[in-house]
Steps between C-alpha positions, in 0.01 A plus 500: 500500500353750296779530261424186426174503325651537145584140543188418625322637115746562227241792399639702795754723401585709852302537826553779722318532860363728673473582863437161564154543346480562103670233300588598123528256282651619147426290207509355164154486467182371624499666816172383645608083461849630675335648785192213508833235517687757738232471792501156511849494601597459861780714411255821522346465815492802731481723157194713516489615104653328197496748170709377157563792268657447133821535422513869384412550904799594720424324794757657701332896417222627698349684237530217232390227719217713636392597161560162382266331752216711506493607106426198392321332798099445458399362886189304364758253275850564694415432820527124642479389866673228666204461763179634560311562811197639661632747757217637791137390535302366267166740433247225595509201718240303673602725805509848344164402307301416776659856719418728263077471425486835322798388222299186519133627426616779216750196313216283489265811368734549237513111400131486505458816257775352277290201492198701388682711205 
């Protein structure tokens, strides 16, 4: 089904995956909107990572798709999630408040001198 996605967005040009994990997506341009359009798709599920390189990227070459990727990858504006969730305990409940006095006591010092400056 994967060979499939350059029908999907006639930006694609070639996809290559792999290990069943990292999906490259090689395109025309505008990478980000491919890949934002890309993990909406039912057609992706079970993929863990979805990257799209520009044409001048040999998707099919560890060292060029590695250095492809990562050379021109900033986290803060690349990244995108298709869900987010809270995962373990959150810090403070009614039930952790109440069990732990001394937390309690030395937060509500510190809210009280904040309050004063």
């Amino acid at each position: 089904m994967i060979h499939q996605l350059a029908a999907h967005d006639r930006r694609i040009i070639e996809t290559n995956l792999i290990a069943e994990t990292l999906l490259l997506v090689k395109v025309k341009h505008d990478g980000a909107a491919v890949v934002r359009k890309l993990l909406k798709s039912a057609m992706l599920d079970g993929i863990k990572l979805v990257a799209a390189v520009s044409e001048d990227v040999d998707i099919h070459d560890q060292e060029s798709y590695i250095w492809g990727v990562f050379t021109r990858f900033d986290c803060e504006r690349d990244v995108n999630f298709t869900q987010q969730k809270l995962v373990g305990y959150p810090l403070f409940t009614k039930e952790s408040w109440e069990l732990m006095p001394l937390g309690k006591t030395a937060i509500q010092n510190r809210l009280q001198w904040m309050k004063r400056s």
